[in-house]
C-alpha positions in Angstrom: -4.4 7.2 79.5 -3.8 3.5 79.9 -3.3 1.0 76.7 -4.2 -2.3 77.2 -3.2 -4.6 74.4 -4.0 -8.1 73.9 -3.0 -10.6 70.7 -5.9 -12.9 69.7 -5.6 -16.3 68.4 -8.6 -19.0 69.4 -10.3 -17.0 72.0 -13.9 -16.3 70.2 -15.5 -17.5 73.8 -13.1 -15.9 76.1 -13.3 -12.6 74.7 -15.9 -11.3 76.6 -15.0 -12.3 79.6 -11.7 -10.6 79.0 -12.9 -7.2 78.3 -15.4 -7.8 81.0 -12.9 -8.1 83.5 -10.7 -5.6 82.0 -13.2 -2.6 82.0 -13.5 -3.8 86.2 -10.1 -3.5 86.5 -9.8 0.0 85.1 -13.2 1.5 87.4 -11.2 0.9 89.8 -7.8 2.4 88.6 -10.5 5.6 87.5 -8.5 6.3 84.4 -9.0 7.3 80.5 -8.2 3.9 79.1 -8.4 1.7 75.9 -8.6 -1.5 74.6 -6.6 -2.9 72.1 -7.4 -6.4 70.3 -5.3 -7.4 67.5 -6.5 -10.7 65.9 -3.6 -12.8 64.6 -6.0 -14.3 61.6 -7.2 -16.5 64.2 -9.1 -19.7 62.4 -12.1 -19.3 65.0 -14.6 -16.4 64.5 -12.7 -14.3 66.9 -13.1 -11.4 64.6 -16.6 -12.0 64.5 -16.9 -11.7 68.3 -14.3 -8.7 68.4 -16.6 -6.5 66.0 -19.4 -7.5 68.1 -18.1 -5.9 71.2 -16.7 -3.0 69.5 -20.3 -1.8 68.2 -21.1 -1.4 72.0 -18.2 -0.9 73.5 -16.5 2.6 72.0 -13.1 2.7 73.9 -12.2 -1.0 72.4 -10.1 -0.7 69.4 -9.6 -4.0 67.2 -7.5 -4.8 64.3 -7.0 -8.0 62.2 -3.9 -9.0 60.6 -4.0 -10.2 57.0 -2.7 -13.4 58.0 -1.4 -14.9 60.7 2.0 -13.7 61.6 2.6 -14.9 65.6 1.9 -13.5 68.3 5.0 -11.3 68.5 4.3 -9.2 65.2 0.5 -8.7 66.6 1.8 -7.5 69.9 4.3 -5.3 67.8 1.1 -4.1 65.5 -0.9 -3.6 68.7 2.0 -1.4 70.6 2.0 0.7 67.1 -1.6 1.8 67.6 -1.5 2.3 71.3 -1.9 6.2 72.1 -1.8 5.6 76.4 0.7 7.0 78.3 0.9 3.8 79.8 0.7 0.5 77.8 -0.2 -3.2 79.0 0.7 -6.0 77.5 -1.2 -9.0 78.3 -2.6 -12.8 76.8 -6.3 -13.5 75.8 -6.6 -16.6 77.5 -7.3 -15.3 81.3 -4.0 -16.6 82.7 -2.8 -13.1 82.6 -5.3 -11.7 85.1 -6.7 -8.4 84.5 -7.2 -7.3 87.8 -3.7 -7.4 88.6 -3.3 -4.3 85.8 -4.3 -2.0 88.8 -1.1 -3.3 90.9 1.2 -3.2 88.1 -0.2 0.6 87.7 0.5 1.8 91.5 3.8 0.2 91.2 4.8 1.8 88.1 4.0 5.1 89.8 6.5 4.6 92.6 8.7 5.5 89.8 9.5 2.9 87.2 9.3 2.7 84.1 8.8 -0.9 83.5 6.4 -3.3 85.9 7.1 -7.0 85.1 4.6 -9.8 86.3 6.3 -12.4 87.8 4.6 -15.8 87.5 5.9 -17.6 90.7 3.3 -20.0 90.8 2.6 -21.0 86.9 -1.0 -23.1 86.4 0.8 -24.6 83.6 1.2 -28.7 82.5 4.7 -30.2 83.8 5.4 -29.9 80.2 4.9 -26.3 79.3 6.5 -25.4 82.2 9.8 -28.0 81.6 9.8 -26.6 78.0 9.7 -23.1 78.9 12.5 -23.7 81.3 14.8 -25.8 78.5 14.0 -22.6 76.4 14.7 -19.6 78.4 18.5 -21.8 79.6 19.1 -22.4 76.1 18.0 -19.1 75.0 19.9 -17.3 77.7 23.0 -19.0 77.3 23.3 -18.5 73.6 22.1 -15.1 73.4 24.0 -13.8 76.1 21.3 -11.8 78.4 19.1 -13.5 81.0 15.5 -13.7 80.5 13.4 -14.6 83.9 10.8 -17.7 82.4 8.6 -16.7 85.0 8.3 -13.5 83.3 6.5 -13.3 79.8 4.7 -10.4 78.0 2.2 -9.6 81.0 3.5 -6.0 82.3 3.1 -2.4 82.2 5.5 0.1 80.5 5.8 3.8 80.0 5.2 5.2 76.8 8.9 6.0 76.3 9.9 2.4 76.4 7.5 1.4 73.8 8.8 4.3 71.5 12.1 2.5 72.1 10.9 -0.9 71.3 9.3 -0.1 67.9 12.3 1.8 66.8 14.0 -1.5 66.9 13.9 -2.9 63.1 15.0 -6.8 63.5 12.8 -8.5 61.1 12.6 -11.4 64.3 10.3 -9.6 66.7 10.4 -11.1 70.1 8.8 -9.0 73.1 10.2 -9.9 76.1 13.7 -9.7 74.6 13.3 -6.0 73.4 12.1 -5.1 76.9 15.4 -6.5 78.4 17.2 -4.9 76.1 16.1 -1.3 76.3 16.5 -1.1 79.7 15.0 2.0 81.4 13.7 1.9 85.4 12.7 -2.1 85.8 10.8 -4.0 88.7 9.1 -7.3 88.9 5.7 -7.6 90.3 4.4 -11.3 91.7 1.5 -11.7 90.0 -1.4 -14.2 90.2 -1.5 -16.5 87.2 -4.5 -18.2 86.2 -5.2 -21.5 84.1 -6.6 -21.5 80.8 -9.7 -20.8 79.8 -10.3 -22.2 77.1 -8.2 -24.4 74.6 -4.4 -25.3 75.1 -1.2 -23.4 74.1 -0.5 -23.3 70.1 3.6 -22.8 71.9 4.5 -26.6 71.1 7.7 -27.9 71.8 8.9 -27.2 67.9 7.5 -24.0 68.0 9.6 -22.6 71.1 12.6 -24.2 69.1 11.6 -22.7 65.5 11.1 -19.2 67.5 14.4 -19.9 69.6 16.5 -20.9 67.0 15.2 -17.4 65.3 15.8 -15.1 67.9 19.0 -16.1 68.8 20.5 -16.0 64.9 18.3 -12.2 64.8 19.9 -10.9 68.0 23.3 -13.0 68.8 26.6 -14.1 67.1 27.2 -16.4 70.2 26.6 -19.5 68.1 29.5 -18.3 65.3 32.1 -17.9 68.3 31.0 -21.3 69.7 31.8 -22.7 66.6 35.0 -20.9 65.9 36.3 -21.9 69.5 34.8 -25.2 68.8 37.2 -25.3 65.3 39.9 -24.3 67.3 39.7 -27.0 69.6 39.9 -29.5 66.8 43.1 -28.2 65.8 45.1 -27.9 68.0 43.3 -31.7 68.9 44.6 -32.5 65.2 48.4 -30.9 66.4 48.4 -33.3 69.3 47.2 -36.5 67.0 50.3 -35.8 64.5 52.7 -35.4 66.9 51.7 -38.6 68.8 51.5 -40.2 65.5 54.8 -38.6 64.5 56.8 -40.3 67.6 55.4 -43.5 67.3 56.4 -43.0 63.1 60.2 -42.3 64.5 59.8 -45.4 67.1 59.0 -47.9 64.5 55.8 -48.4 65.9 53.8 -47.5 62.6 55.1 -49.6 59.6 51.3 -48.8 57.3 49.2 -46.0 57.6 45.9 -46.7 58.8 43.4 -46.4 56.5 40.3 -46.7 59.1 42.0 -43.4 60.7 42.4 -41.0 57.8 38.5 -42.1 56.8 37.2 -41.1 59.9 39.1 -38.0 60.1 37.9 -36.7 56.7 34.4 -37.2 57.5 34.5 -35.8 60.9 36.3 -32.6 59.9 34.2 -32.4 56.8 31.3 -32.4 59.4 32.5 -30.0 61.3 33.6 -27.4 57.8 30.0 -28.0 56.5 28.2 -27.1 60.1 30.5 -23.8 60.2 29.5 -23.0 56.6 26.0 -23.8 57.3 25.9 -21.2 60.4 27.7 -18.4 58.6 25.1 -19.2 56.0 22.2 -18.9 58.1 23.2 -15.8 59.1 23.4 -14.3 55.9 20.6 -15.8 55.1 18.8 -13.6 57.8 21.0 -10.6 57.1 19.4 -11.0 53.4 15.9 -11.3 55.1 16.7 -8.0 56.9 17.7 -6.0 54.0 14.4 -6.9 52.2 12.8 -4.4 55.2 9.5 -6.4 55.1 6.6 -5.3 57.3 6.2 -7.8 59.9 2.4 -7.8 59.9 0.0 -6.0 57.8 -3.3 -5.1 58.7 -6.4 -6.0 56.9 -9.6 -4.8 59.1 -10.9 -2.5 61.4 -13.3 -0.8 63.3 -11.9 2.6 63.2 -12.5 4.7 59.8 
């Protein structure tokens, strides 16, 4: 059986479109399959719409969140109710095109465990698509793997590797990084991508930085060794300084000592102490967040009893 998951957040008119095209995809495949919805509290009446095509539809399973959590937790909540051999992840909005599932399927049977869309040719704004590429380079560098940004949540993985995935407890839950990091038998699959729709991105520029910025601090302690190399540069910069200073003291060339100098000196190493205690802090701060072992979502509704 096939799983096809989906997180919901403004899509109350694309909806049925997207099972629509989903339950084509799968004649085709000829396989037991479900669908999974999981609405992220969406502000819309996506809920309304999702409990309308569950009363005639009895392989579509949906699930709302008590509130909104992001679209991460609500793939996470979705994966833990899959029961499919074979699980697809995949958007609401129609740029992730269902009838590519049946490609991502035959390829996964050449043996692989993971089958990766690969957006070569995003429908995206310049924007989105500039963002997404600041993102991934800053993500990539700082947390130490390498993430593809023409590859998002759009793919098709073995049961085992979402076993793997939900065993992973980091109170941060971020998709595409848990698949890289698992591993297991991986490909990449070009993929048609679509534009939207309906509606634009909720992904704003502050929002890929809030969620970076998150992630990184979750998964990496790139950032403390950064700023421990970057504390050790400003020593030994400090070493060099005295010892220039202390030669031109012996030379006669300093008769008062500069008051301008020692100011700037405080303030800029003071900067630099308060940054590092900040970082360490932040970290503890999320290692306190970890040990509270709160559910990252919490479902409210259903249609199954």
């Amino acid at each position: 059986m096939i799983s096809i998951i989906s997180p919901v957040y403004r899509a109350e008119n694309i909806l049925p479109l997207l099972v629509s095209e989903i339950d084509a995809a799968m004649s085709r495949i000829g396989v037991k399959y479900e669908i999974i919805l999981v609405d992220d509290r969406s502000p819309d009446n996506s809920w309304t719409t999702m409990q309308s095509l569950a009363k005639s539809q009895s392989n579509l399973r949906i699930f709302r969140l008590s509130r909104n959590f992001g679209q991460h937790p609500a793939i996470m909540a979705g994966l833990s109710k899959a029961e499919g051999d074979w699980v697809v992840v995949m958007d609401c909005d129609m740029q992730d095109q269902p009838k590519e599932i049946e490609r991502l399927y035959r390829k996964a049977q050449e043996g692989y465990d993971v089958v990766l869309a690969r957006r070569e040719v995003r429908i995206d704004s310049f924007f989105k698509k500039l963002s997404s590429k600041i993102f991934y380079k800053v993500f990539n560098y700082l947390a130490g793997i390498e993430i593809n940004n023409e590859i998002a949540n759009f793919g098709i993985y073995n049961r085992k590797v979402i076993k793997s995935i939900l065993n992973i407890n980091d109170s941060i839950k971020f998709f595409p990084l848990f698949v890289n990091w698992v591993g297991y038998r991986t490909t990449t699959l070009s993929v048609e991508h679509s534009s939207r729709e309906e509606g634009k991105s909720s992904y704003s520029m502050s929002r890929l930085v809030s969620l970076a910025f998150n992630v990184i601090v979750s998964f990496s302690d790139k950032p403390l060794k950064i700023f421990v190399g970057f504390g050790a540069c400003i020593s030994f910069l400090a070493v060099l300084v005295a010892a220039y200073f202390m030669v031109n003291y012996f030379q006669g060339k300093i008769t008062e000592p500069g008051f301008s100098s020692l100011i700037l000196s405080i303030w800029f190493l003071s900067g630099v102490i308060i940054s590092c205690i900040g970082i360490v802090g932040i970290y503890l701060g999320k290692t306190f967040n970890q040990t509270k072992n709160r559910p990252v979502f919490i479902i409210d509704e259903t249609n199954e009893h």
